[in-house]
N, C-alpha and C positions, 0 to 999 in steps of 0.2 A: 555606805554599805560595803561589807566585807568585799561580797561578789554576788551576783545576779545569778542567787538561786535558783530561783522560778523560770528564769531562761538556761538555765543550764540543765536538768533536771525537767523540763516540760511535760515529758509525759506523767511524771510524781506527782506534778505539782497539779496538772488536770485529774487525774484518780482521785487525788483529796477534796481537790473541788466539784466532783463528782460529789463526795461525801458531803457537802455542804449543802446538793443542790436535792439529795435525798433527806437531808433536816428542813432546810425550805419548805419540804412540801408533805413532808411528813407527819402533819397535822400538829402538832405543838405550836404554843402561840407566840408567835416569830418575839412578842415583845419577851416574854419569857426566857426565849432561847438567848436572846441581848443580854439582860441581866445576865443568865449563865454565863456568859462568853464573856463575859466585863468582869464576873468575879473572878472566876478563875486565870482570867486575863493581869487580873492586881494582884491576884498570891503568887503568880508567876516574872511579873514584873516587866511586862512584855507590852512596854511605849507604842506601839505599832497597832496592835491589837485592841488594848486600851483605848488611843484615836479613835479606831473604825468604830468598836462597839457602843462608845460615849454617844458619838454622833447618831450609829444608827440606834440609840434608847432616844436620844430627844426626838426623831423622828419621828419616831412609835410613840410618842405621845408620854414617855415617862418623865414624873417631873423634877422638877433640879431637885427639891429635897430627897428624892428618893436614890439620883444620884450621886449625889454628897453623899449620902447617909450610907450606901451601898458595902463600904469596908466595914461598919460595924451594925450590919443590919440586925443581929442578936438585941442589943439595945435600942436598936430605930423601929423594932418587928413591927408597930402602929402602920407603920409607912408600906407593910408589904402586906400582901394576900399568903394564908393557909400554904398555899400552893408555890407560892415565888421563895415561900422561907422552905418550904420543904424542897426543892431544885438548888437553891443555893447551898442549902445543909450539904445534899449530895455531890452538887460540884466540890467542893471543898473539897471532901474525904475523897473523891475519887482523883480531883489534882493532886492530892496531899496522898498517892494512896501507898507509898512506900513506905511512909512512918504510920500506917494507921490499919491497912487492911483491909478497908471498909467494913464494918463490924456489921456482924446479922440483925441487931438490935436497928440500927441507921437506916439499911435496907428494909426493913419491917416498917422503918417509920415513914420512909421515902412509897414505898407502898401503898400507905392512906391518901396520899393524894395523886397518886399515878397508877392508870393498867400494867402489865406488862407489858404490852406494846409501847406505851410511852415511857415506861424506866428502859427500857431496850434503844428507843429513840436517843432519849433526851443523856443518856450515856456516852450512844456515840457522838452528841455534839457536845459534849465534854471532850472526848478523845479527839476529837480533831477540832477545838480552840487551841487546845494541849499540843497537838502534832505545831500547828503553826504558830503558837507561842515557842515553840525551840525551835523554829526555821528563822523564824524574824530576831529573835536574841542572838544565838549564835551568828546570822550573819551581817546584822546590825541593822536592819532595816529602817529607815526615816521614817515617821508617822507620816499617812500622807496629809493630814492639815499642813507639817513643817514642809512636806514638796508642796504647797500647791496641791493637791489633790483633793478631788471631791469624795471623800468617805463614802458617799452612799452609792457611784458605783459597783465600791469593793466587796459590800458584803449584801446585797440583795439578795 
């Protein structure tokens, strides 16, 4: 690792994890929120990330085909539920949201399977998979499987 962010930076790194602990419990369904945080965790390309949320999907019960299948879920959609393809759609464009804007059409569509409350939710834990996909990239963070680390302390 570059340098030990999350100990230099502490109080940042607790506010974000604030942000985590109000997705937790924010009524979305934590297997849901994995998938989210794994896709936009692969278009970002952020190893560390990747790790935790693999681990915490098998936990939750999702199963290997659906995580193999999970970069091209467009073609796997069999393997997902209404609602997991409609979350994924959104993560994407909302990772990807400098080349795309997230169109009204996407949001309209992301809509049929979420309240407003839960697009407001499940937004912010886009935005902060996002915030800590560019903390662990830029400062090179180890996956903790490669430390020795038990994943499923990390993202409870």
């Amino acid at each position: 690792m570059r340098l030990p962010y999350d100990m230099l930076a502490r109080d940042g790194i607790e506010a974000l994890n604030g942000v985590h602990a109000y997705v937790r419990e924010c009524g979305l369904e934590k297997p849901l929120v994995d998938l989210t945080c794994l896709r936009a965790s692969q278009i970002n390309g952020c190893a560390y990330c990747i790790d935790a949320h693999m681990h915490a999907a098998m936990a939750g019960g999702a199963s290997l085909d659906k995580l193999i299948l999970l970069p091209v879920w467009r073609e796997a959609e069999v393997c997902f539920t209404d609602r997991e393809r409609a979350a994924l759609e959104w993560a994407e464009l909302v990772t990807w949201v400098a080349g795309n804007q997230v169109p009204d059409e996407a949001f309209l569509a992301a809509q049929e399977q979420f309240s407003d409350q839960e697009m407001a939710d499940l937004t912010l834990a886009i935005a902060w998979i996002n915030a800590h996909n560019r903390l662990a990239i830029s400062f090179r963070r180890t996956p903790a499987s490669l430390a020795g680390i038990d994943e499923r302390r990390l993202i409870q």
